[in-house]
KEKE-3310 file (N, C-alpha, C; in steps of 0.2 Angstrom, whole numbers, plus 5000, padded with zeros to 4 digits):
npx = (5004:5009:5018:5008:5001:5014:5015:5000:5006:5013:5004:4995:5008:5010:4997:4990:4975:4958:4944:4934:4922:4920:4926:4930:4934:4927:4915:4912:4915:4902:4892:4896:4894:4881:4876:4883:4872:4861:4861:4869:4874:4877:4886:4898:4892:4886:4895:4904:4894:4894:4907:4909:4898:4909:4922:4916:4907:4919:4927:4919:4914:4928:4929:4921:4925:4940:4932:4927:4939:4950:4961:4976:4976:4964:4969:4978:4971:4964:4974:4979:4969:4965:4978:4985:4998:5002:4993:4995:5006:5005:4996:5005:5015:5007:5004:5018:5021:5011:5018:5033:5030:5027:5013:5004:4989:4985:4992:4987:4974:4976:4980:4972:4962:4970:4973:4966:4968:4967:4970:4970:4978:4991:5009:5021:5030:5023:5015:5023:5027:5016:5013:5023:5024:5009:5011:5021:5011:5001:5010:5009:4998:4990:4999:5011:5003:4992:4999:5006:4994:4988:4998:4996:4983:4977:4965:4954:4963:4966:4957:4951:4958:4959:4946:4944:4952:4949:4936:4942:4948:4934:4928:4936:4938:4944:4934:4919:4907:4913:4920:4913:4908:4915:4924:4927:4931:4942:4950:4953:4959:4971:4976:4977:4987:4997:5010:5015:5017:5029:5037:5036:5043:5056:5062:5062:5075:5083:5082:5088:5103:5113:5108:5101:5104:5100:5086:5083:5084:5076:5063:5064:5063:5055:5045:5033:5026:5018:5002:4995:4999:5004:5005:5015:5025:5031:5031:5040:5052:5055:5055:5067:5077:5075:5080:5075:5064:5048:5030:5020:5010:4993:4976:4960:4946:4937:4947:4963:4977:4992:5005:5018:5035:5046:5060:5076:5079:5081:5066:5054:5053:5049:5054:5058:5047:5047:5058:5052:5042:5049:5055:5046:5039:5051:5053:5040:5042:5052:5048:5038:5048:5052:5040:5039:5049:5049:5037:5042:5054:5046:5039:5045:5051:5040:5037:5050:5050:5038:5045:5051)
npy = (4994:5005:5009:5013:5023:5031:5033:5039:5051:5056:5060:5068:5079:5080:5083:5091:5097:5093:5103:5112:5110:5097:5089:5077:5080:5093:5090:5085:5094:5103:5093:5093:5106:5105:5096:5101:5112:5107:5100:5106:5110:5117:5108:5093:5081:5080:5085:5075:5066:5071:5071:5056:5055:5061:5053:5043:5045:5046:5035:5026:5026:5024:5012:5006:5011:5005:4991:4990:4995:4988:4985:4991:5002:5009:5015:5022:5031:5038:5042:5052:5062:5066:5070:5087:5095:5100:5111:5116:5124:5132:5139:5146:5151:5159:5170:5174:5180:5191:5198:5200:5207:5219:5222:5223:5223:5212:5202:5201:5197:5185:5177:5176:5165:5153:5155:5157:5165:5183:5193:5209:5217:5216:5216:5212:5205:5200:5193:5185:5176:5168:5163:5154:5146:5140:5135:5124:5117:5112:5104:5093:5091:5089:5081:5073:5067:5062:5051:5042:5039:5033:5024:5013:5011:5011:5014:5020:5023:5034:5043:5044:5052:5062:5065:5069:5080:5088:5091:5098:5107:5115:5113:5113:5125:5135:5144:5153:5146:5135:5128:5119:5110:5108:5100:5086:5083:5091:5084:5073:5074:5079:5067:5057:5065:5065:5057:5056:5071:5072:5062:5068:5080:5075:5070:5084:5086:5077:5082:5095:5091:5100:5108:5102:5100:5110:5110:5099:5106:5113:5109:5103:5112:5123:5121:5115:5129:5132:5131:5121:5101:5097:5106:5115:5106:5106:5115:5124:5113:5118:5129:5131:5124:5133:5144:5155:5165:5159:5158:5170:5182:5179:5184:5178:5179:5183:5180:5181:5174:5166:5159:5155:5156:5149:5143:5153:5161:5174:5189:5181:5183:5188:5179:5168:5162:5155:5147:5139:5131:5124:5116:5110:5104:5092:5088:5080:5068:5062:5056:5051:5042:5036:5028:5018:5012:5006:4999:4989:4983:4977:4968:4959:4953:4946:4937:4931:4924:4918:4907:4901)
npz = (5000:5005:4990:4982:4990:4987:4976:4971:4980:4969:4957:4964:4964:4950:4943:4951:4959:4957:4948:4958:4957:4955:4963:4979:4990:4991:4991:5002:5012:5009:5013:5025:5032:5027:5039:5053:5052:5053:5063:5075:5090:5107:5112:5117:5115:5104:5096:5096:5088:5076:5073:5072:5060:5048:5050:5043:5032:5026:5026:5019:5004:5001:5005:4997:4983:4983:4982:4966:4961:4967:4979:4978:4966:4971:4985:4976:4968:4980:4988:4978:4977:4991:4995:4997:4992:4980:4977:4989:4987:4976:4979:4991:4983:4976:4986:4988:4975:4974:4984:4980:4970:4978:4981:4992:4998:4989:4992:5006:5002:4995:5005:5013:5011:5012:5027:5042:5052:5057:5042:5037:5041:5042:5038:5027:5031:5043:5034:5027:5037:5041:5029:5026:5040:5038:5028:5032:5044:5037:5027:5035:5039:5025:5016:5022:5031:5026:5020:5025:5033:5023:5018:5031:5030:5018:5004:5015:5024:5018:5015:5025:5036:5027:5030:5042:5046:5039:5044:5056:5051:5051:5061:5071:5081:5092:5095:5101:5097:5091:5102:5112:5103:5092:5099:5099:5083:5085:5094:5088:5077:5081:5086:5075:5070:5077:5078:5064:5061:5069:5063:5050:5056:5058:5045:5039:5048:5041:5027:5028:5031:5037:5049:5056:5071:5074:5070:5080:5092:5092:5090:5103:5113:5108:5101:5111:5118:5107:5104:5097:5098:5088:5077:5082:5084:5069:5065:5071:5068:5053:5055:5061:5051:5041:5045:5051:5063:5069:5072:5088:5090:5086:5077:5078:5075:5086:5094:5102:5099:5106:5100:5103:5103:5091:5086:5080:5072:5060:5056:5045:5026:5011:5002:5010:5007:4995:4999:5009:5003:4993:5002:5009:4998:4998:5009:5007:4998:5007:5016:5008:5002:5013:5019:5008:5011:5023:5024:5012:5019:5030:5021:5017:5028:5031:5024:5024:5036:5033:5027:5035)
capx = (5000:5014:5020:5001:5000:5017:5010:4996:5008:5014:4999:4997:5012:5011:4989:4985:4970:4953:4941:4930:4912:4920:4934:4926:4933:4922:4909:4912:4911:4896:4889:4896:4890:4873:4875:4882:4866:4853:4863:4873:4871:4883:4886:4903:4892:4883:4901:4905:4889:4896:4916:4911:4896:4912:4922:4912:4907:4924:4928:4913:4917:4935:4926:4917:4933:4941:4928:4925:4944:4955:4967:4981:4973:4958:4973:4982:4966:4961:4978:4978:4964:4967:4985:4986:5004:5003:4990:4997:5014:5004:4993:5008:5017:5005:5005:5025:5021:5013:5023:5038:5028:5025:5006:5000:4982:4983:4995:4981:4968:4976:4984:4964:4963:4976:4976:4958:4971:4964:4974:4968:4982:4997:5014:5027:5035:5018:5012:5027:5027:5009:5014:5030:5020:5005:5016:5025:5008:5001:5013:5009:4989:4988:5004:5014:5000:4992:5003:5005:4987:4987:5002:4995:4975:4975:4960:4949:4965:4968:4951:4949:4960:4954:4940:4946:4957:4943:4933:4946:4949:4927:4923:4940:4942:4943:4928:4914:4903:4915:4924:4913:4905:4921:4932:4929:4935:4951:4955:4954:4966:4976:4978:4979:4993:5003:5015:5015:5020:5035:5042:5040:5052:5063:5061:5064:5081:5087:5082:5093:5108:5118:5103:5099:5104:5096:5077:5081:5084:5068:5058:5063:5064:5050:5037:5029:5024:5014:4994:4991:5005:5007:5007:5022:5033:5030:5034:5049:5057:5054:5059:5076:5080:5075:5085:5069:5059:5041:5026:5019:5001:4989:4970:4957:4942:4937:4949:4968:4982:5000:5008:5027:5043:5047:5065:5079:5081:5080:5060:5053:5057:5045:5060:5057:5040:5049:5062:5048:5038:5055:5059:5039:5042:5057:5048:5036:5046:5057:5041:5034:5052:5052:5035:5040:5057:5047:5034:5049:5056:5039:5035:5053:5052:5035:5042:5055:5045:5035:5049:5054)
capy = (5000:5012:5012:5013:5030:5037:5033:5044:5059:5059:5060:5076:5085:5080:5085:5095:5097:5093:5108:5113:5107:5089:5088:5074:5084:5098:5088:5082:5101:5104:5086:5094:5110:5107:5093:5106:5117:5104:5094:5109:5112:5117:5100:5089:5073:5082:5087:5068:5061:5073:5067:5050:5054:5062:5048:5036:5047:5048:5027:5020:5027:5021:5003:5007:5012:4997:4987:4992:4997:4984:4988:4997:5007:5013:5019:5029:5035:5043:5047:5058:5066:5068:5073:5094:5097:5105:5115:5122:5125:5135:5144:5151:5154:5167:5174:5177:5182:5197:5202:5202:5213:5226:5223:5222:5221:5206:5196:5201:5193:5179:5174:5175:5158:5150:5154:5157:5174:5190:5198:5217:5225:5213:5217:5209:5202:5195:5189:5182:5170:5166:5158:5147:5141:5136:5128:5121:5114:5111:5098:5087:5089:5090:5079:5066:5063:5056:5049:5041:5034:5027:5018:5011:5010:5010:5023:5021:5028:5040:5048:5045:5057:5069:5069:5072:5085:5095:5094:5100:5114:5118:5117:5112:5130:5136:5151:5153:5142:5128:5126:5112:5105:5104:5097:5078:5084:5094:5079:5065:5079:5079:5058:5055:5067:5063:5052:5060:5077:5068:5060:5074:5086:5069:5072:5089:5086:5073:5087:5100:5089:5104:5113:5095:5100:5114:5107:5095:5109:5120:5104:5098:5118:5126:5116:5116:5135:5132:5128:5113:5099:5094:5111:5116:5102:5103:5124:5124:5111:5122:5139:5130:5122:5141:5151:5160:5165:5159:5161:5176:5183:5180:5185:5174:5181:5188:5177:5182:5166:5168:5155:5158:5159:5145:5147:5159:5166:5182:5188:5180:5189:5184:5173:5161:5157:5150:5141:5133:5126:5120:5112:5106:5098:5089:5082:5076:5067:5058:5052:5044:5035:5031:5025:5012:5009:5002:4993:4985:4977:4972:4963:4955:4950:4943:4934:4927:4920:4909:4901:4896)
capz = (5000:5003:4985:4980:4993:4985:4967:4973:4979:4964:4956:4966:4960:4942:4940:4959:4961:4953:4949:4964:4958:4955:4968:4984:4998:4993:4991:5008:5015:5008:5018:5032:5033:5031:5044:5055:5053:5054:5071:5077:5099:5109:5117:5116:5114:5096:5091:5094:5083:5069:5069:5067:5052:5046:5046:5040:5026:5021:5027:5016:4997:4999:5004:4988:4978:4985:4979:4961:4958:4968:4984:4974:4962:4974:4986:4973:4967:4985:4990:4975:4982:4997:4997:4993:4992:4974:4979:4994:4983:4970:4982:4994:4978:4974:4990:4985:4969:4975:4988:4977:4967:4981:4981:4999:4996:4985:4997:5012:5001:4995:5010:5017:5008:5015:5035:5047:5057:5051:5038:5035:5045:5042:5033:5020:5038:5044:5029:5027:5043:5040:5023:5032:5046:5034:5024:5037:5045:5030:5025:5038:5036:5019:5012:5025:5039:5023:5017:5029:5035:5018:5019:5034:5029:5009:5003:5019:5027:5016:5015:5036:5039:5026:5030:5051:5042:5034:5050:5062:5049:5049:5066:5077:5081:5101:5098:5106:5093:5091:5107:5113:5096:5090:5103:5096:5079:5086:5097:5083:5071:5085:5087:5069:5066:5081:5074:5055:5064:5074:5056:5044:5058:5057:5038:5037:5047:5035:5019:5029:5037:5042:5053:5060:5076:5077:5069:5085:5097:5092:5093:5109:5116:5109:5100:5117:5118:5101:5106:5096:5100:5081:5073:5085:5079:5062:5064:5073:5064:5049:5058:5061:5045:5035:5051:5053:5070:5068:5080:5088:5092:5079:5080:5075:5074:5092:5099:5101:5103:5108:5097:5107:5097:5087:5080:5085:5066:5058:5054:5038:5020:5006:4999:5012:5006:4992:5002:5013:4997:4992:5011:5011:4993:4998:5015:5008:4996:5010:5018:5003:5003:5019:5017:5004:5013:5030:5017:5006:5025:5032:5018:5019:5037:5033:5017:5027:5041:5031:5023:5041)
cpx = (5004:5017:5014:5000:5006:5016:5004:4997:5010:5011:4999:4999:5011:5003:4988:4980:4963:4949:4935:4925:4916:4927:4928:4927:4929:4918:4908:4911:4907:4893:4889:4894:4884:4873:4875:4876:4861:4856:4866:4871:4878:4885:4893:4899:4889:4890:4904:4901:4892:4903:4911:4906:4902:4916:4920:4910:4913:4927:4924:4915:4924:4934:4925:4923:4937:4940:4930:4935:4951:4958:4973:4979:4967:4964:4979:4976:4964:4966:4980:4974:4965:4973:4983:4991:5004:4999:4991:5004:5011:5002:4999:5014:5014:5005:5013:5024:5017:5016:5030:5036:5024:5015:5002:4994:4982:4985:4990:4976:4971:4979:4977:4961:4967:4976:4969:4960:4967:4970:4976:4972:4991:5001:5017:5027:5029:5015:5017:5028:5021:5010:5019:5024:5011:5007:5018:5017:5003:5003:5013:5002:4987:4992:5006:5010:4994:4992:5004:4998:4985:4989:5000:4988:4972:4969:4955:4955:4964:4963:4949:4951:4961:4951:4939:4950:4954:4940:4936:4947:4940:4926:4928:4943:4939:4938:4924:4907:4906:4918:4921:4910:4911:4926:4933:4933:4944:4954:4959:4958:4970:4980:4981:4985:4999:5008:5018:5020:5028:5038:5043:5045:5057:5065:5067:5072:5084:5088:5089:5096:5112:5114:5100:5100:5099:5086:5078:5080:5078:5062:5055:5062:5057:5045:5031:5025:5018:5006:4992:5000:5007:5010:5016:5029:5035:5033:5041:5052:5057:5057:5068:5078:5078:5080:5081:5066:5051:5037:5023:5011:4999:4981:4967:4950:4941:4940:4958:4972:4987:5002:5016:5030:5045:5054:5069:5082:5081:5069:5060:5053:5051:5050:5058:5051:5044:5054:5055:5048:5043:5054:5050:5040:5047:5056:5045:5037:5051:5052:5039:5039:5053:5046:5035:5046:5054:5043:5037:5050:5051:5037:5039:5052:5047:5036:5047:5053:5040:5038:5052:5052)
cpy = (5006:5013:5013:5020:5033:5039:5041:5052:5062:5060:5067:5080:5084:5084:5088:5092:5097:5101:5106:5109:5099:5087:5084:5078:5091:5098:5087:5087:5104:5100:5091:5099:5110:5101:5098:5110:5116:5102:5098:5111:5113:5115:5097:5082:5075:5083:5077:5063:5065:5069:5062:5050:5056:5055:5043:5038:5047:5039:5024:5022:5026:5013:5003:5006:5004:4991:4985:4991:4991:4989:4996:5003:5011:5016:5024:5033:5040:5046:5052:5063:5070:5072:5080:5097:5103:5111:5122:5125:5131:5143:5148:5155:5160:5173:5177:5182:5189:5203:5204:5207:5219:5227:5219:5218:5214:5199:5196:5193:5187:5174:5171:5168:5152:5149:5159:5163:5177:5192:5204:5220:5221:5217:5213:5204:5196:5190:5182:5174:5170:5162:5151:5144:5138:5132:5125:5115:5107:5103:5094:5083:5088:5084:5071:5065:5058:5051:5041:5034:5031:5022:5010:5007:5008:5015:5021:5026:5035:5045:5049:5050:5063:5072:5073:5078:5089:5095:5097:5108:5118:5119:5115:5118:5131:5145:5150:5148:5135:5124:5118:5107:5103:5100:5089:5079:5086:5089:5074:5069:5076:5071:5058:5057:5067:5062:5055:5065:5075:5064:5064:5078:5079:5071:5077:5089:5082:5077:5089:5096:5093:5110:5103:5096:5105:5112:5102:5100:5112:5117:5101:5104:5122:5124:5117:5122:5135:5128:5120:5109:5095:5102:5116:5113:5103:5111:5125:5120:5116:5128:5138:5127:5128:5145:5155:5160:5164:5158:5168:5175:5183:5182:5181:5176:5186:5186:5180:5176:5170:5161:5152:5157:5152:5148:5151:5163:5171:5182:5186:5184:5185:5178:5167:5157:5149:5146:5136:5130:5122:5114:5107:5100:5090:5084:5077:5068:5062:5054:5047:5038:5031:5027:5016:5008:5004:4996:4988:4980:4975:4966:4959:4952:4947:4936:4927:4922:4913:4904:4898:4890)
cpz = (5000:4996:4982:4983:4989:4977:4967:4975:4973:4958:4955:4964:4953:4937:4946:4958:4955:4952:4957:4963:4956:4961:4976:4988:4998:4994:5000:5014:5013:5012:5024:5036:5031:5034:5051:5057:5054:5063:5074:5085:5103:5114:5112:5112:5104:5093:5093:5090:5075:5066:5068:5061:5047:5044:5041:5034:5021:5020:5019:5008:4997:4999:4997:4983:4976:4979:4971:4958:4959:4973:4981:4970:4967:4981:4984:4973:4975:4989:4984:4975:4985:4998:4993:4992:4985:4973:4983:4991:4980:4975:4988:4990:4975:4978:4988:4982:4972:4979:4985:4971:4971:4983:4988:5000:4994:4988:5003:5006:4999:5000:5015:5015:5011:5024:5036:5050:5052:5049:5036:5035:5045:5036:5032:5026:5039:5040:5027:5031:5043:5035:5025:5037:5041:5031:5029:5040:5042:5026:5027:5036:5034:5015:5017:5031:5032:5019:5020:5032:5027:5015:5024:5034:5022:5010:5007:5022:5027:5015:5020:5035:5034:5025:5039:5050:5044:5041:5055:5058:5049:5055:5073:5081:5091:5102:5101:5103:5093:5099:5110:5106:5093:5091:5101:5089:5082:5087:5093:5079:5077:5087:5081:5067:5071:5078:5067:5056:5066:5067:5051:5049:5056:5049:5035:5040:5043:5027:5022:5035:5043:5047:5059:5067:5079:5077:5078:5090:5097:5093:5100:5113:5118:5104:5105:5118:5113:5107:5105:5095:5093:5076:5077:5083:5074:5059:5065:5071:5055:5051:5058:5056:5039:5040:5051:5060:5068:5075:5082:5093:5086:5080:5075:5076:5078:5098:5098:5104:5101:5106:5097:5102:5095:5084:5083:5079:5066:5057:5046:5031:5015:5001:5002:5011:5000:4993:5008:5010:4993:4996:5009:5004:4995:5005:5014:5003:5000:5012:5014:5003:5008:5020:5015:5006:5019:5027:5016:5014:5029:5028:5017:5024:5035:5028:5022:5034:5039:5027:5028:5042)
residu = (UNK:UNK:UNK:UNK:UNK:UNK:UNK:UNK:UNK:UNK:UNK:UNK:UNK:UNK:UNK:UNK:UNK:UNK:UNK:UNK:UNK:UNK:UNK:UNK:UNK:UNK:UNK:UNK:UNK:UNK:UNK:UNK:UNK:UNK:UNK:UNK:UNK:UNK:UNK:UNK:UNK:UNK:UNK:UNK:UNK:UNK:UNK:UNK:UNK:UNK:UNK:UNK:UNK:UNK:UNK:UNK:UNK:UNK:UNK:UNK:UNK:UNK:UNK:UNK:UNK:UNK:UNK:UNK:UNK:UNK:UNK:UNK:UNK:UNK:UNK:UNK:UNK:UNK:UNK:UNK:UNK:UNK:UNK:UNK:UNK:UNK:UNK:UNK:UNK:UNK:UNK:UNK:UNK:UNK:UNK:UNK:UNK:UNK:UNK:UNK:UNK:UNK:UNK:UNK:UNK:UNK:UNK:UNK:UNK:UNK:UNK:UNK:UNK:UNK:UNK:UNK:UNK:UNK:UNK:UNK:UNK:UNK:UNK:UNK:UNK:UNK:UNK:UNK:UNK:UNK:UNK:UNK:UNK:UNK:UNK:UNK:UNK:UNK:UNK:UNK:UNK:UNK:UNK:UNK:UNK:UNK:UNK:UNK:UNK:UNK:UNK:UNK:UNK:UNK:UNK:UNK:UNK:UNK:UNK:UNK:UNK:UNK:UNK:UNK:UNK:UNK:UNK:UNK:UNK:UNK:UNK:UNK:UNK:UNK:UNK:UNK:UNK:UNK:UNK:UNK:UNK:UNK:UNK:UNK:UNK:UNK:UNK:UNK:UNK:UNK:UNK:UNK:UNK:UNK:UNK:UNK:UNK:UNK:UNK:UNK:UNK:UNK:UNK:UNK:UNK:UNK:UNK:UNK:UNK:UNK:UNK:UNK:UNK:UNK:UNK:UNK:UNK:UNK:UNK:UNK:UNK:UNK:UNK:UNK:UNK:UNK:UNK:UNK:UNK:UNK:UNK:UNK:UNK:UNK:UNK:UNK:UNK:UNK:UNK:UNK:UNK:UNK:UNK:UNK:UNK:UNK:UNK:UNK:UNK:UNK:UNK:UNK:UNK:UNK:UNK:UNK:UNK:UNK:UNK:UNK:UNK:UNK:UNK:UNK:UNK:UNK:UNK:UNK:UNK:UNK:UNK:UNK:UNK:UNK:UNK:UNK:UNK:UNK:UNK:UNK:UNK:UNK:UNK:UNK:UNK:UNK:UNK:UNK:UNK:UNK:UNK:UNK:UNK:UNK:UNK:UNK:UNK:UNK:UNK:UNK:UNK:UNK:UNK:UNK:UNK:UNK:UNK:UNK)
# end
């Protein structure tokens, strides 16, 4: 299944993304918000009847796939879905793209796409370290966490966990709407990408060997300051293998988070958008190998076994 998942990344980078009115995962946020607005209460057990319609929405068309298509083929198909790496590449390339042409305005609004902070009042600096840690994030929840659960699951994995994804980005927020409907959502984001989070920083230092000590120091120092205990790792390894300082206070609606300091860099420069989307390329890339590298000696070891 893992060469069947990285088959599927590379699906990804070579075609992105479907258009919107045919692409499932949009389908599947349309599903979800008008579930949401028929079952919404602001109760933990109604936001735990929802995660799991979500799953199972996302589980049961990969059975289906499965079915119809065969193992191999129905997990390339849905890790090329699922996985948005080429997406996220293009979409903070544009961000770049205006910033290196001086146009503020357009880097706000296209950045409004990308990241839930408000953006109206940010500069080049902030916009900047908004695009790196989205990337940086990004390439866990979008590229090697399922990459991952597909190696592990085939396309039920790989659609689980985008479709625990998407929910955790609809309704896992800490406002005053979601705090308890969505806390089953945040939580099951927060399991599934444990482990993913914890191998892409491993990742990222084997891209950049000659920072490796620091990705480790920024992981093991200040990861912990970050809110969510994924999105910190996956930051700070990233803040020290660019030499950048990420983090901060960001505002998110009518809520303000302190997201602490990540990093002991310089501040962010629109350059390093395109060195992240490099660094996140190149991640996701070691991942798929190590992927089919743990695959190749499992099915070795099990090979060998039954010739005993």
């Amino acid at each position: 299944m893992a060469l069947a998942a990285s088959a599927g990344f590379a699906l990804d980078r070579m075609l992105g993304e479907p258009p919107v009115r045919w692409h499932p995962v949009a389908w599947f946020g349309s599903g979800m918000t008008a579930l949401e607005s028929r079952w919404y209460a602001d109760d933990r057990v109604r936001g735990v009847v929802y995660a799991a319609a979500g799953v199972a929405a996302g589980v049961l068309p990969a059975l289906g796939m499965r079915r119809v298509l065969g193992s191999p083929a129905a997990t390339t198909v849905a890790s090329g879905l699922a996985i948005a790496g080429a997406m996220l590449e293009r979409e903070a390339l544009g961000v770049a793209g205006a910033l290196h042409a001086n146009d503020l305005d357009a880097a706000r609004r296209s950045l409004g796409g990308l990241v839930g902070r408000a953006t109206d009042q940010l500069d080049a600096t902030d916009i900047s370290r908004a695009v790196v840690e989205t990337v940086a994030e990004n390439t866990v929840d979008a590229v090697t966490a399922t990459l991952f659960w597909a190696s592990v699951g085939g396309a039920p994995g790989a659609l689980a966990h985008r479709a625990i994804n998407t929910m955790d980005a609809m309704v896992g927020h800490r406002n005053e709407r979601h705090a308890r409907f969505g806390f089953a959502s945040a939580r099951l984001d927060d399991v599934v990408n444990w482990l993913p989070a914890r191998l892409s920083a491993l990742a990222v230092a084997v891209v950049v060997p000659s920072r490796a000590a620091e990705v480790w120091r920024a992981v093991r120092h200040d990861a912990g300051a970050h809110p969510s205990p994924n999105g910190g790792v996956i930051e700070a390894a990233f803040a020290a293998a660019l030499g950048v300082r990420l983090g901060g206070t960001n505002v998110y609606g009518d809520v303000l988070e302190d997201r602490g300091v990540l990093g002991r860099g310089r501040a962010p420069m629109p350059s390093d958008i395109d060195r992240a989307t490099t660094l996140a390329r190149r991640v996701g890339c070691v991942v798929a190998a190590g992927c089919c590298l743990v695959s190749f000696f499992a099915v070795e070891r099990a090979q060998a076994r039954l010739t005993r």
